[in-house]
C-alpha positions as CSV (number, residue, x, y, z in Angstrom):
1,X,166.6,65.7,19.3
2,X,163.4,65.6,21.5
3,X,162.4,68.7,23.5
4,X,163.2,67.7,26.9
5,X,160.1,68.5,29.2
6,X,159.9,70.6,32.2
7,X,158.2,69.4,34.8
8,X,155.7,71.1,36.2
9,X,155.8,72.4,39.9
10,X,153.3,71.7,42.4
11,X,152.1,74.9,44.0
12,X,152.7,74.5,47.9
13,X,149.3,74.6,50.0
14,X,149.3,76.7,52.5
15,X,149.2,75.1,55.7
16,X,146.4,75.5,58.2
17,X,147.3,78.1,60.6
18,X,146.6,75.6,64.0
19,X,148.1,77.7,66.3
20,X,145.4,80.7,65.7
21,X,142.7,78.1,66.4
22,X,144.5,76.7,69.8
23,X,144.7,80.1,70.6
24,X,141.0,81.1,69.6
25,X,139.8,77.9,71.3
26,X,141.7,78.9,74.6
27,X,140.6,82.3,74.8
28,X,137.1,80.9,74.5
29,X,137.7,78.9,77.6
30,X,139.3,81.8,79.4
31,X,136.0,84.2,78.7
32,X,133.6,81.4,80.1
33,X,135.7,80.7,83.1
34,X,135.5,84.2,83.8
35,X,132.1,84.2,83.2
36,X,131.3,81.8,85.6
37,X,133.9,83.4,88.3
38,X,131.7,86.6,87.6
39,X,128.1,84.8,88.0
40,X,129.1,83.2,91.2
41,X,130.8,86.1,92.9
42,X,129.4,89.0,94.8
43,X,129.8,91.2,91.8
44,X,127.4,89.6,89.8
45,X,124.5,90.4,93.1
46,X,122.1,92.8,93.7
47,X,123.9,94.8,96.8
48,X,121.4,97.5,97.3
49,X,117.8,98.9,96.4
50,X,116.6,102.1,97.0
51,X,113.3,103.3,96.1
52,X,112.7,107.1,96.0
53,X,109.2,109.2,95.9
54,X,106.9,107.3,97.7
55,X,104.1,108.7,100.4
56,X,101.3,106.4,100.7
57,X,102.4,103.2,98.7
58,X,104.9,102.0,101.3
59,X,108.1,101.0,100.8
60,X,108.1,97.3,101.5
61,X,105.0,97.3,99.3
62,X,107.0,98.6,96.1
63,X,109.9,96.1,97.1
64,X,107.7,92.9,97.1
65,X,106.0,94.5,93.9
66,X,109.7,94.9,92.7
67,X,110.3,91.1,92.6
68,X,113.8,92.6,93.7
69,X,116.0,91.2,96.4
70,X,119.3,91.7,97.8
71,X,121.6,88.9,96.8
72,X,120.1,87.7,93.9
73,X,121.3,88.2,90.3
74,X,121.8,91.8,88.8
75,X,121.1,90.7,85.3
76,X,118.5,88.3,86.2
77,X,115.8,91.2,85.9
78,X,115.6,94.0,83.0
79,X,114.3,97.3,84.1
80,X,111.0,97.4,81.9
81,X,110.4,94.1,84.0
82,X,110.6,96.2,86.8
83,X,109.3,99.2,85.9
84,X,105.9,96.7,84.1
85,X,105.4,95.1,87.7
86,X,104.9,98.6,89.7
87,X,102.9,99.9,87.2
88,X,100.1,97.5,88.3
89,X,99.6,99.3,91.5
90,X,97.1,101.8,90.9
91,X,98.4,104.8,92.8
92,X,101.6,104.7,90.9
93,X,101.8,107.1,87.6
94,X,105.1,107.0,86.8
95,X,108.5,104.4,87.6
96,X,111.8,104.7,86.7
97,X,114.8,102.3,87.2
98,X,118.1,103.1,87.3
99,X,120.7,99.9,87.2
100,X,124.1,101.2,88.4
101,X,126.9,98.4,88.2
102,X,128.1,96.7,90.6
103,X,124.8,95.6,92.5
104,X,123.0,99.0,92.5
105,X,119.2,99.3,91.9
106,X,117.9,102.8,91.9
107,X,113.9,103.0,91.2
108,X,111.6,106.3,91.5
109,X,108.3,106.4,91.6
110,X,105.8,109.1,91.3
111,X,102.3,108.7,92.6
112,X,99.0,110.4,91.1
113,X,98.0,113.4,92.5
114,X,96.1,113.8,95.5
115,X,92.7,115.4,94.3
116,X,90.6,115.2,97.9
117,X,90.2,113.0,101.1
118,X,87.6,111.3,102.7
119,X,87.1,109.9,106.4
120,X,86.9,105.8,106.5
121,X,84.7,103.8,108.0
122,X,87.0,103.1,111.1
123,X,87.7,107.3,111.3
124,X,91.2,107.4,109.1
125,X,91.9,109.7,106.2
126,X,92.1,108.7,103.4
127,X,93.7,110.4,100.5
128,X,91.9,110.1,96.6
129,X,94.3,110.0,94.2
130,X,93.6,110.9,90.5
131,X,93.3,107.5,89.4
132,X,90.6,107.0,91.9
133,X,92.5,105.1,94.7
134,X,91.8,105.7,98.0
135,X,95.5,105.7,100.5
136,X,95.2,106.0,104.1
137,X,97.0,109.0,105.0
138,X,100.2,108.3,107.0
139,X,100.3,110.2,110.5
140,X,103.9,111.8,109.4
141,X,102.4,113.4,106.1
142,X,100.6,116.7,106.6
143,X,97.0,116.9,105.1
144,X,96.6,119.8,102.1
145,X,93.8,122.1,103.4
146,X,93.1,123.2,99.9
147,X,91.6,120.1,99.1
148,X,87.9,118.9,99.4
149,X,86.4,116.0,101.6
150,X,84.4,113.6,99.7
151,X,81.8,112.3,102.5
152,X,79.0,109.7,101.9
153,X,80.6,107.7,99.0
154,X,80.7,103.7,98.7
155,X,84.6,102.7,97.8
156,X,82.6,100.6,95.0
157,X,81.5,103.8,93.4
158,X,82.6,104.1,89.6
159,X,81.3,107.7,90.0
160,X,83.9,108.2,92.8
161,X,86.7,107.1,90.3
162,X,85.3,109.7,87.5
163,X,85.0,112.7,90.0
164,X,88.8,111.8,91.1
165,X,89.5,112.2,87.3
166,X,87.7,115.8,86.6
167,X,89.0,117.4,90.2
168,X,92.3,115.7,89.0
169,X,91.8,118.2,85.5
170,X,90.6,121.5,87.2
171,X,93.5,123.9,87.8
172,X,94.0,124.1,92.0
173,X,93.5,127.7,92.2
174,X,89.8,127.0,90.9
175,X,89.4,124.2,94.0
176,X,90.6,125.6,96.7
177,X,87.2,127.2,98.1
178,X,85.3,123.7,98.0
179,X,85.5,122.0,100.9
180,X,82.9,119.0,101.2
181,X,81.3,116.8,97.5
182,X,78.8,114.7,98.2
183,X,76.7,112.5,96.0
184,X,73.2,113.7,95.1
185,X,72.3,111.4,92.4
186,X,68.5,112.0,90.8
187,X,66.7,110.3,87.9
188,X,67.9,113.5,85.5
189,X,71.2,113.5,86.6
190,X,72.8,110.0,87.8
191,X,76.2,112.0,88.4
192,X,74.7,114.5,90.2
193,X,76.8,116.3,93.3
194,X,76.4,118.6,96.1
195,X,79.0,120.5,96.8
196,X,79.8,123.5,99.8
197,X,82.1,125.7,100.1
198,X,84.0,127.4,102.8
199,X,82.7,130.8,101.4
200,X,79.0,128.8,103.2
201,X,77.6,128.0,99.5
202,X,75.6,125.1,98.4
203,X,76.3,124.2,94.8
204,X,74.3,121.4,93.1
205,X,75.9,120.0,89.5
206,X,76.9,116.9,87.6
207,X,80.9,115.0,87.9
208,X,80.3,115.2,84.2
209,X,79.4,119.6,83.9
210,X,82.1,120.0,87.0
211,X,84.8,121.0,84.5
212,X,83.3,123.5,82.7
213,X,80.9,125.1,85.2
214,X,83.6,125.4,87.9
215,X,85.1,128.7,86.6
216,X,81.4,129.8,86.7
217,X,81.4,129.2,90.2
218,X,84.3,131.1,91.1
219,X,82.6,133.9,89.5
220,X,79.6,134.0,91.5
221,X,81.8,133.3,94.8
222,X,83.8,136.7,94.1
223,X,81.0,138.7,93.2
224,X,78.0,137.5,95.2
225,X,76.6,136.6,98.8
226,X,76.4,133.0,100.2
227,X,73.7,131.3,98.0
228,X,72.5,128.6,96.5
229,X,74.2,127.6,92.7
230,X,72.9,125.5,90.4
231,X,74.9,124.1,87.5
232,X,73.1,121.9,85.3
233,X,71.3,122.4,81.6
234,X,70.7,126.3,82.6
235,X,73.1,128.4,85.8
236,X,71.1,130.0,88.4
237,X,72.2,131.8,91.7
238,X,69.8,132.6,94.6
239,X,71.1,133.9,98.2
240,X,70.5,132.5,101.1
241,X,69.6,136.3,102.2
242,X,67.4,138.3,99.7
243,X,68.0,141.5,99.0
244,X,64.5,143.0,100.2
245,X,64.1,140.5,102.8
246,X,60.1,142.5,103.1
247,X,59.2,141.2,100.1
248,X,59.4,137.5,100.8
249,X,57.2,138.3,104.4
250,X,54.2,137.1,104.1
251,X,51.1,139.8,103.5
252,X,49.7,140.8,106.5
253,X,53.0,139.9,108.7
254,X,54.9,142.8,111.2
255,X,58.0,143.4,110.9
């Protein structure tokens, strides 16, 4: 007798799970109408900005710089945005921005140090920052007697900008006894200054020796009379009073 044959089964296919993709398909909805709830509610604004550190850049100024406002979006803007845009204003050194959810903007700045001052044209003071920018002073902000007055400079001086730079370098403690720069340029020495000091001397140097013949000059203040210093290729002190003040009379001359 034949071999009867068994037929072969079909193996069952599993069926596509549609009811995971409904449900994937619906939750996707679900997250983009809450995203566009979020985006369109108060949540999603900018609710406050506080800026923090500030004396002569004002703070409407670092606003505006900002690109910032109240009620627009709080992810419309990333913080090195920010930070990138106040950066461009030369008396600022350093930024920080702090975005605090909801609708908090917290950004502090630091400004460059102030290295001297200087009178304006119109009688204000100005503060010189170490980047070489020159601040009016505001009338609430108390002036820093240890620093010196830069007088008979043009604001379109680069050499302005590069003694801003060395003062901004010298330790304070070395500083605090000169009291007036002015520039004394000659064919020898283009960067040449003229400083005084309220100990009444008269030193004569270069922006680009000021650095390193400055603790020289606190030397000679400490030690020796008013005089006259001269810092340049070779150091040489001479009071203003000699010693033997009979030697420098003329021959012949009474007393």
């Amino acid at each position: 007798m034949p071999k009867s044959q068994i037929p072969v089964l079909k193996k069952n296919r599993p069926k596509r799970n549609t009811s995971r993709k409904i449900v994937f398909i619906l939750l996707l909805l679900f997250i983009v109408l809450l995203a566009v709830l979020f985006f369109r509610s108060s949540m999603s604004r900018i609710s406050a900005i506080e800026i923090t550190g500030n004396v002569y850049t004002t703070t409407s100024e670092l606003l505006e710089k900002s690109g910032l406002k109240e009620g627009e979006q709080f992810f419309g803007t990333t913080s090195a945005d920010v930070i990138e845009r106040l950066k461009t204003i030369k008396a600022i050194s350093t930024v920080t921005v702090d975005k605090q959810f909801p609708g908090t903007i917290l950004i502090k700045v630091q400004e460059y140090p102030t290295v001297a001052y200087e009178l304006g044209s119109d009688g204000t003071l100005k503060a010189i920052l170490a980047s070489g920018t020159s601040l009016t002073v505001p009338a609430t902000i108390g002036v820093a007697v240890e620093k010196p007055i830069l007088t008979q400079w043009k604001a379109d001086d680069p050499l302005k900008a590069k003694l801003s730079e060395t003062l901004a370098k010298i330790p304070n403690e070395l500083t605090t006894d000169i009291s007036e720069i002015i520039p004394n340029p000659t064919p020898s020495f283009p960067d040449q200054i003229r400083i005084y000091t309220k100990s009444q001397f008269e030193v004569i140097t270069t922006v680009s020796l000021l650095s390193d013949k400055v603790e020289y000059l606190n030397q000679v203040i400490e030690t020796e009379r008013p005089g006259k210093i001269t810092m340049l290729e070779a150091d040489t002190y001479v009071p203003f009073i000699p010693d033997n003040p009979e030697e420098d009379a003329e021959p012949g001359a009474t007393p």
